[in-house]
TISENU-831499 format. One record per residue (C-alpha): x, y, z. Coordinates in steps of 0.25 Angstrom, whole numbers, plus 5000, padded with zeros to 4 digits. Example, Ala and Ser with C-alpha at 12.3 -4.5 7.8 and 13.67 -1.06 7.14 Angstrom:
+------+------+------+
|    u |    v |    w |
+------+------+------+
| 5049 | 4982 | 5031 |
| 5055 | 4996 | 5029 |
+------+------+------+
This chain:
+------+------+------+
|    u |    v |    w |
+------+------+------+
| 4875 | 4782 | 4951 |
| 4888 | 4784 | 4957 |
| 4890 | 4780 | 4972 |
| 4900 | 4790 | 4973 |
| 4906 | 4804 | 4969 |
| 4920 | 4808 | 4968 |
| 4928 | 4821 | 4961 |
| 4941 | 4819 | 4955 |
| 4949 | 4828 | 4949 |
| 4959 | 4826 | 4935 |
| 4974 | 4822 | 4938 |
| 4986 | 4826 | 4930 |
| 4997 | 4823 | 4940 |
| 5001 | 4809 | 4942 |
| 5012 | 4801 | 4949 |
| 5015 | 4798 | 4964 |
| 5018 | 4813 | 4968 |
| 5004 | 4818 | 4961 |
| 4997 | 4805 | 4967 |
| 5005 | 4807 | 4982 |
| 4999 | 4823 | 4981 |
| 4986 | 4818 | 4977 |
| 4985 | 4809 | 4989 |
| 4990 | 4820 | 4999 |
| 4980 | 4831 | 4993 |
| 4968 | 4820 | 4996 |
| 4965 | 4815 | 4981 |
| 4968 | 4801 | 4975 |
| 4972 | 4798 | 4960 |
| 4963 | 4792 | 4954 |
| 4960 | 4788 | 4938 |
| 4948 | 4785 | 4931 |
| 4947 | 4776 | 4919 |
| 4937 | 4767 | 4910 |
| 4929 | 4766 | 4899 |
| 4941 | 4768 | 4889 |
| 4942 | 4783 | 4896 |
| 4957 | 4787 | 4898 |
| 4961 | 4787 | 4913 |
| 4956 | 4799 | 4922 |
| 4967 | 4803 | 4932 |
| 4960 | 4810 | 4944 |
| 4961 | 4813 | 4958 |
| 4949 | 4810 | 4968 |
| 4947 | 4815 | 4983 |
| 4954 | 4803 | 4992 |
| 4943 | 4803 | 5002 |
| 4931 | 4802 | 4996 |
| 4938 | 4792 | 4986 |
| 4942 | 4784 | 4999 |
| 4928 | 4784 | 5003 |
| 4923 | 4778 | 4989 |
| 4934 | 4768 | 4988 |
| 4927 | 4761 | 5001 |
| 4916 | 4756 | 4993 |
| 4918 | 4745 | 4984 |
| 4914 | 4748 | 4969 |
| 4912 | 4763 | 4972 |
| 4905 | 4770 | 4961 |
| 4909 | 4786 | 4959 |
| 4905 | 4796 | 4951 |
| 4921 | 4803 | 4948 |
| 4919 | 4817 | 4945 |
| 4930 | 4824 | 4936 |
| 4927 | 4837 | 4934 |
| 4916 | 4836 | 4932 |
| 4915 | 4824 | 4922 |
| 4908 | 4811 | 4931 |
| 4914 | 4798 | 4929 |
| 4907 | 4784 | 4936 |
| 4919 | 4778 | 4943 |
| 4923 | 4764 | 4950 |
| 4934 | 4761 | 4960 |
| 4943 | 4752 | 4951 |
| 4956 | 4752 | 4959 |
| 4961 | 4758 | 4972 |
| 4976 | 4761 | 4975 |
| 4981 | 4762 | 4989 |
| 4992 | 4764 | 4995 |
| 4994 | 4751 | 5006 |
| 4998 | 4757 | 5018 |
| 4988 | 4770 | 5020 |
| 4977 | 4766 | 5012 |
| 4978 | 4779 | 5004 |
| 4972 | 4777 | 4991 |
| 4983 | 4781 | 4979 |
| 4976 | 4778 | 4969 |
| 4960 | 4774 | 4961 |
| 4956 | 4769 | 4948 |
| 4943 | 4773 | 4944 |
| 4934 | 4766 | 4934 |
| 4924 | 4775 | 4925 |
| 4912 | 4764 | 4924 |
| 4897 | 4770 | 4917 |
| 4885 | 4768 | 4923 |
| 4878 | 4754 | 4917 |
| 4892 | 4750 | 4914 |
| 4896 | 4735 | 4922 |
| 4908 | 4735 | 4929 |
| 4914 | 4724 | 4937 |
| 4914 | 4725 | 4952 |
| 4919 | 4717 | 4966 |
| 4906 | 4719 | 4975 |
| 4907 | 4714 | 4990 |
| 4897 | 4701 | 4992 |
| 4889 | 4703 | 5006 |
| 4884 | 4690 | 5013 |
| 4871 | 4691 | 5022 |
| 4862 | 4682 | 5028 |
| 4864 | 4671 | 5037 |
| 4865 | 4655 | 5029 |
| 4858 | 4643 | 5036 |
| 4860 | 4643 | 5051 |
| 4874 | 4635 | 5055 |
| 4880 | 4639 | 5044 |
| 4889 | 4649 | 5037 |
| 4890 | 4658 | 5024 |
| 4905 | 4660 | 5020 |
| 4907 | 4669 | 5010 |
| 4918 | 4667 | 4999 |
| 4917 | 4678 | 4989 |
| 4916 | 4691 | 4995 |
| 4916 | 4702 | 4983 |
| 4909 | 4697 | 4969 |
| 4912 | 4702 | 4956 |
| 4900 | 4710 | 4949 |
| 4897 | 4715 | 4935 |
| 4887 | 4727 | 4940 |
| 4884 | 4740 | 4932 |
| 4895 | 4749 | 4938 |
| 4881 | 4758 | 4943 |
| 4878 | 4747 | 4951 |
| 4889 | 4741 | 4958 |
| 4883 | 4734 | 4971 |
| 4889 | 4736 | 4983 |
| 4889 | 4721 | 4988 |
| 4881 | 4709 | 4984 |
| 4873 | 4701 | 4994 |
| 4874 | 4686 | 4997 |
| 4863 | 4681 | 5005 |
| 4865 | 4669 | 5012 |
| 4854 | 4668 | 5021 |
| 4849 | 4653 | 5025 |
| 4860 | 4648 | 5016 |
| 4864 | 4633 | 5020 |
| 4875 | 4626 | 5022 |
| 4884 | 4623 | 5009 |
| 4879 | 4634 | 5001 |
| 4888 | 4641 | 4992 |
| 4884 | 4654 | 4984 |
| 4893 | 4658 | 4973 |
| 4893 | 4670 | 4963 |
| 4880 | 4665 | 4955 |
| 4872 | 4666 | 4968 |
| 4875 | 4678 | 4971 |
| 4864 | 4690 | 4971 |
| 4870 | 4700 | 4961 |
| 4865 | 4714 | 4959 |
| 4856 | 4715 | 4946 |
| 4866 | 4720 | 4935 |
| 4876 | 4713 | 4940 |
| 4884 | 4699 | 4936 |
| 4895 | 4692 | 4945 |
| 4908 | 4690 | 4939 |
| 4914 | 4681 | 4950 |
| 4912 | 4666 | 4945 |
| 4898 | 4661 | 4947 |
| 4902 | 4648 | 4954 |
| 4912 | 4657 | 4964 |
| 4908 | 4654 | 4979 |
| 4903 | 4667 | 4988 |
| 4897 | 4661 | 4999 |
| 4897 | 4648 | 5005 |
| 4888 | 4643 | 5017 |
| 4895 | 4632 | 5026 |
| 4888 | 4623 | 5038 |
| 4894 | 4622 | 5050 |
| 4909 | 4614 | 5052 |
| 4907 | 4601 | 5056 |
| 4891 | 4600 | 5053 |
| 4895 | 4588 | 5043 |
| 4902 | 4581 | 5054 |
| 4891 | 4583 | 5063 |
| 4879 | 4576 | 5053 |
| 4889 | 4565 | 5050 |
| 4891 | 4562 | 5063 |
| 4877 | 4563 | 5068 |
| 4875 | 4552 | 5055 |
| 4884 | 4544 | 5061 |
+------+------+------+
């Protein structure tokens, strides 16, 4: 269910010093919210948080003492200069439940020989069930010819999902060779 597994602990001090200790001993604030629940305030091991937070619409099962929530990254606070991470917001979602999600688009395939695919959009917006977030969606372009535009609506989703990006918004375009117009025109001639 969960792709991950991360314990955290209750938090009662707050502020820059309690935070500043925080980082130092290894832990990150963090806090939990959704679904009408009032805010969790806890703290979660740095690393293996670090390691999640790589992965783009990580799913984690949080563990507070012993009660299990279903968490998504919502918001990540660093600090510029060092990368640390200062701060997460953490998203209670329920399995089933739809949540809204940026997944990374992944072109393969080569287009019709001479010419070349260029890609516009390189994340789509989705509507998937929050136990199913995809980790990229495909766009095939093999044998496509010149002047072929694919937008949102052609795009293969993943079954349960819905795009939220405008339909009619370009994702991939395939352009012929510079000067080939040229070339015919005077060949006419």
């Amino acid at each position: 269910m969960a792709d991950y597994q991360l314990d955290a602990t209750a938090r009662d001090n707050f502020g820059k010093g309690a935070a500043r200790k925080l980082r130092a001993a290894g832990k990150t604030p963090a806090v939990v919210y959704g679904h009408g629940t009032d805010p969790l305030h806890v703290t979660v091991e740095t690393h293996p948080l670090s390691l999640i937070i790589r992965q783009a619409n990580a799913l984690i099962e949080l563990d507070l003492n012993g009660d299990k929530h279903l968490v998504l990254v919502k918001d990540v606070q660093r600090d510029p200069v060092p990368q640390i991470i200062e701060h997460v917001d953490l998203l209670i979602v329920r399995q089933g439940e739809m949540v809204e999600v940026e997944v990374p688009l992944h072109m393969t395939g080569e287009p019709f020989s001479g010419t070349n695919a260029l890609q516009e959009l390189n994340t789509i917006r989705l509507s998937v069930p929050a136990t199913s977030i995809p980790d990229f969606v495909v766009i095939d372009v093999t044998g496509l010819p010149a002047d072929t535009n694919l937008h949102v609506r052609d795009v293969a989703l993943p079954e349960g999902s819905t795009a939220i990006d405008a339909e009619d918004q370009l994702v991939v375009k395939v352009a012929g060779p510079r000067g080939a117009a040229e070339d015919e025109e005077a060949a006419a001639e």
